[in-house]
N, C-alpha and C positions, 0 to 999 in steps of 0.2 A: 934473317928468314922472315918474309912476309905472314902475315897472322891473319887469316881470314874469322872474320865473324860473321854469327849464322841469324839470319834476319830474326828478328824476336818476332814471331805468332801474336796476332790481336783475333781475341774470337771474336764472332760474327756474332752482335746481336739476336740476327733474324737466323741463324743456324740453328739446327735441333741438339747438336752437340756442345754448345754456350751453355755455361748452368743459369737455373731462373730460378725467382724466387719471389715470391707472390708480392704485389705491390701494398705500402701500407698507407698509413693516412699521409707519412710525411711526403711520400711517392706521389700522391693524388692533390697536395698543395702546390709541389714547385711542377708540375705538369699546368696547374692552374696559373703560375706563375707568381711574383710576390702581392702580398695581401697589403692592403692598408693596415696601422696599428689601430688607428687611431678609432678605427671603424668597433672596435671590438666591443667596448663598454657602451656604446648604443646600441650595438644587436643584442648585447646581454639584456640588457634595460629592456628593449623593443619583446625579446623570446619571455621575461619575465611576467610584463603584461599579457600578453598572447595564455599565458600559463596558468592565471589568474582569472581571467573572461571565461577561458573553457571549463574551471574548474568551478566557478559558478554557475556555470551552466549545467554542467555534471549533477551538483549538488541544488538548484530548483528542480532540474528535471527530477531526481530521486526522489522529494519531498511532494511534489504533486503526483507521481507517478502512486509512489504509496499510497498518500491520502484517498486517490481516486481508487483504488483499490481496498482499501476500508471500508468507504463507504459502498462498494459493492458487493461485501462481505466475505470477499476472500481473503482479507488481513483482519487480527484483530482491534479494536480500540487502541490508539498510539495516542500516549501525549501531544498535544499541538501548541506550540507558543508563538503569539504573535507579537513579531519581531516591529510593525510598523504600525500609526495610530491612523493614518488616513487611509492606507494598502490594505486590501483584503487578501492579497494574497502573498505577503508577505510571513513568513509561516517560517517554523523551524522545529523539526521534528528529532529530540536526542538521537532516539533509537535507529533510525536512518542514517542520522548522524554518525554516530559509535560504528556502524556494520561498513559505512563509508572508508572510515580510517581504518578499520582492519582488513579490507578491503585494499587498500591502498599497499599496509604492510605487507600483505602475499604478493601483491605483483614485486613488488621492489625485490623481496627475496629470490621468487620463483625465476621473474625475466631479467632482472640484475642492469639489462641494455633496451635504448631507447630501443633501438634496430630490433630487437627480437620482439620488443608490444608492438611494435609497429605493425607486427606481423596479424596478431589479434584484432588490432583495429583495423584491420581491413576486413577480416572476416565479419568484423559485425556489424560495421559500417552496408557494405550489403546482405547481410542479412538483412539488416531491419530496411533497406531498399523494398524487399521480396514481401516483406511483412506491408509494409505499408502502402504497396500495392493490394494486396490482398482486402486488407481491410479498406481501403478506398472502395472496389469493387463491392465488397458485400454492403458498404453505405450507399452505394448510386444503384443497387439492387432494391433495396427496402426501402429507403427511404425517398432515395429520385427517381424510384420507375423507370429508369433505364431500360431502353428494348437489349433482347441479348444480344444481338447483331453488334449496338454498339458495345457493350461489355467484351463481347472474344474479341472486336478491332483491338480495342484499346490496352485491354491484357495481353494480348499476341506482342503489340508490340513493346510494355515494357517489361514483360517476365522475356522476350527474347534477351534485351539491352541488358537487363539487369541479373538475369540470370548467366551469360559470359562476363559480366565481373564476379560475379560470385562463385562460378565453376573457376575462375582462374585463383582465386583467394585458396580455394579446397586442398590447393596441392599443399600447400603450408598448413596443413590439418595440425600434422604433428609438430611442427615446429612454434608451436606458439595458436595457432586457430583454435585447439581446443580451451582456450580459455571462454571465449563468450556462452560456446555454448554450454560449459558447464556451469557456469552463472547463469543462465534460459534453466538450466535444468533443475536446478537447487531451487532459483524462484516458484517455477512454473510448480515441481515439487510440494514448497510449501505452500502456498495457493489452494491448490485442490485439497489437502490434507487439513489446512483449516474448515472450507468449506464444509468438505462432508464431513468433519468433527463436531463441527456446528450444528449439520441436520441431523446426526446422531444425539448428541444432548439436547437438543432442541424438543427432538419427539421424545428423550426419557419425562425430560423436564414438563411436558403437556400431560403425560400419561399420571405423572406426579398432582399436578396441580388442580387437574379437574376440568368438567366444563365451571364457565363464569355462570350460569341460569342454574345449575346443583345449588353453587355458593350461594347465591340470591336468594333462593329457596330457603335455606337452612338457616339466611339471617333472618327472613320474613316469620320466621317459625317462633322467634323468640330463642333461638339458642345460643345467642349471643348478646352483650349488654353494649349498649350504645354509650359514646363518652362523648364528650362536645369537641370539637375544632374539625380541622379540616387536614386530610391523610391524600398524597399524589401519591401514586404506586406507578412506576415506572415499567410498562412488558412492553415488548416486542408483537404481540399477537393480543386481537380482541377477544379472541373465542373461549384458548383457557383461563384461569383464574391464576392472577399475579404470584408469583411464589412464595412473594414476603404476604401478602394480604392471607393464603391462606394459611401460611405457619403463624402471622401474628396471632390471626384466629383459632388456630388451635392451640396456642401457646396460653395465651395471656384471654382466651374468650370474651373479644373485645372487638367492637368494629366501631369508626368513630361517624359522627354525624355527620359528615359532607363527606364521599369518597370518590376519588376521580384518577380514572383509569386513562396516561397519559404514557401516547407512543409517537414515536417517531421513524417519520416514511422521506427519505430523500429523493427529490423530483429530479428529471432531467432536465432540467435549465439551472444555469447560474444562481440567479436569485428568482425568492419567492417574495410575491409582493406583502405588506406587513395584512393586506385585509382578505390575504389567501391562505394564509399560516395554519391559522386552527379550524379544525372541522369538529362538530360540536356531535355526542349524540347519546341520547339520553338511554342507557338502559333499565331495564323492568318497569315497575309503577315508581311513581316521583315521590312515592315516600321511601322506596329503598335507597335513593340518597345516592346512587352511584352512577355518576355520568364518565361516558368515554369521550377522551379529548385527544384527537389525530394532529400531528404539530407536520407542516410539510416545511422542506425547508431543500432552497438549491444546494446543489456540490459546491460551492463557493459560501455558501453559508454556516456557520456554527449552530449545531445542534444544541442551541439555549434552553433549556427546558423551564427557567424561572419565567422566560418573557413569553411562553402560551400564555399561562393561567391569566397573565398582567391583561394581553391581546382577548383573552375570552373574557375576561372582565371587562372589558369597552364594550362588548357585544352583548352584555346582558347577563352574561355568567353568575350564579352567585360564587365567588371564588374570593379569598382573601390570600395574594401569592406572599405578603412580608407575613403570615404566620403559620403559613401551611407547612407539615411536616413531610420530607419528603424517603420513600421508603424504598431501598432497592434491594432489589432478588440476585442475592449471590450462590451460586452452585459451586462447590469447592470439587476438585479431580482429583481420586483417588488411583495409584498404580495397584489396582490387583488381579493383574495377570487374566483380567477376560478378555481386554481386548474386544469389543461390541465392533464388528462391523469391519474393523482394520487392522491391519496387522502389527505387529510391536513396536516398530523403528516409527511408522506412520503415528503410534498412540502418544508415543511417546516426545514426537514430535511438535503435536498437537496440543499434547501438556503443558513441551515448555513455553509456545507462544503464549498459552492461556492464563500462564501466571506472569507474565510479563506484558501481560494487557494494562492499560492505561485503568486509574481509580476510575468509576464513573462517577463518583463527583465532582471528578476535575475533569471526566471528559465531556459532563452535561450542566457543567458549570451549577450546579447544588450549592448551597449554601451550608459546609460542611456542620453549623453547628444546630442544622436542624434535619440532617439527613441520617436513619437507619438504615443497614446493611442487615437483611435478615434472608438466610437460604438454607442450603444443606447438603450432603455430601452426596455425588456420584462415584463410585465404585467402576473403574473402567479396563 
């Protein structure tokens, strides 16, 4: 008996009735075809470096980004170490540092795959396109006089360009996009929350201290005993009277023979020339002894407070800066529950920057063993 066999079925690839099954990496290698070995531990090496450039970059930009933001008083006082003797901008800031690497640990948990950050840094990658357009515009507004004609050309055309990559980024909101901007929003958060915390103690702390011409008055009067040497009080503003100067004075009923009222204002330019630093100016009559001294200094410069007096001593100063003692105004932040001006989460926000603010000895470079911390407590 003859035995027929029944042709064996080969499914069709390209059929809807073939089963499928999503292609993986190994799928997407031998379609690439075979790979060199030898190629591997050079592109390792090669992705290595690549990983190392961008991560110093990551880590300058964060370090000047803060700093420039301190000094425009939306951050508070950070430590700054300088890392190089010839580089001025060579800088390394802990606390940027420390927020960096923890920073690092939440991505690694949250997106676990290159491919899912990937998705994030697209988003912020145009973002900050948008952004830096923006601000380009408002600088060739103010500063270059720019007619508008030319501003809407040139905004037309790149919020068009740049605004289709970043509409096309948006669809990946949820998958990974909302990372940047909850990092924009935490910053920006704290930002604002220092500032007006700032303008709120700033005005208790005025209202505390008095005007400076009351003080004058009441030393002129005899109600205080003069001692010899020479006392730098450190404020922020000329008009009230320093905090330590007038709690020394009511403490200890002492003001000493030479007093000099020394603050510091940071200019828009890089550096300040050394014979532009200090601005000299004499208040009351010259036998109350107390001169105000303006120290200006670039964003690129440190806020030296020892090398005024040195600079107003070439100028005619009487000032001795290796014996002068130097006196700073500390306000201590108390939680109780008033909240002046902002709300809990905000105060208490606001708190913990403030005790995590840099010494100002070490951030005005003082001479720790001739500098007092004298202030008093705010209730907030």
């Amino acid at each position: 008996m003859a035995r027929v066999h029944a042709p064996r079925l080969i499914p069709d690839p390209c059929s809807s009735a073939a089963p499928r099954r999503p292609l993986g990496n190994d799928d997407a290698a031998a379609a690439l075809g075979p790979h060199p070995g030898w190629a591997r531990l050079p592109l390792v090496v090669l992705a290595t470096m690549a990983t190392v450039i961008a991560s110093q970059s990551v880590i300058s930009g964060a370090f000047s980004a803060a700093r420039q933001a301190e000094r425009l008083g939306y951050l508070p006082h950070m430590t700054v170490r300088h890392t190089g003797q010839h580089e001025e901008g060579q800088i390394y800031i802990p606390s940027v540092n420390w927020a960096l690497f923890i920073g690092v640990l939440v991505l690694l948990v949250v997106f676990r795959s290159s491919e899912r950050l990937a998705i994030a840094y697209g988003l912020g990658v145009t973002g900050t396109f948008l952004l830096t357009t923006t601000l380009f515009l408002v600088y060739a507004h103010i500063k270059l006089r720019w007619p508008l004609w030319r501003l809407i050309a040139l905004g037309t055309v790149l919020y068009v360009v740049e605004g289709l990559f970043f509409a096309a980024n948006t669809v990946k909101l949820f998958h990974g996009g909302w990372l940047p901007l909850a990092i924009a929003g935490i910053m920006g958060a704290s930002m604002l929350t220092w500032r007006k915390g700032r303008r709120i103690v700033m005005a208790y702390q005025s209202d505390v201290e008095g005007p400076l011409t009351d003080f004058i008055r009441r030393a002129r009067n005899g109600h205080l005993n003069e001692v010899p040497g020479t006392a730098v009080y450190l404020h922020p503003n000329t008009v009230p009277t320093p905090l330590a100067l007038s709690e020394n004075a009511r403490f200890n009923r002492v003001i000493h023979e030479k007093v000099f009222i020394v603050r510091t204002v940071p200019a828009n330019v890089p550096h300040v020339a050394p014979q532009d630093t200090v601005t000299v100016d004499r208040t009351g009559a010259d036998s109350d002894h107390i001169t105000q001294l303006t120290l200006h200094y670039g964003f690129l410069d440190d806020p030296d407070v020892p090398a005024g007096p040195r600079i107003a001593r070439d100028h005619g100063v009487d000032i001795d800066p290796d014996t002068a003692r130097y006196f700073v105004s500390e306000l201590t932040l108390l939680d109780a529950g008033r909240y002046r001006g902002m709300r809990k989460p905000f105060t208490l926000l606001f708190m913990a920057m403030s005790h995590n603010a840099a010494v100002p000895a070490d951030y005005y470079r003082l001479p720790r063993e001739r500098t007092v911390m004298i202030g008093a407590q705010l209730e907030l």
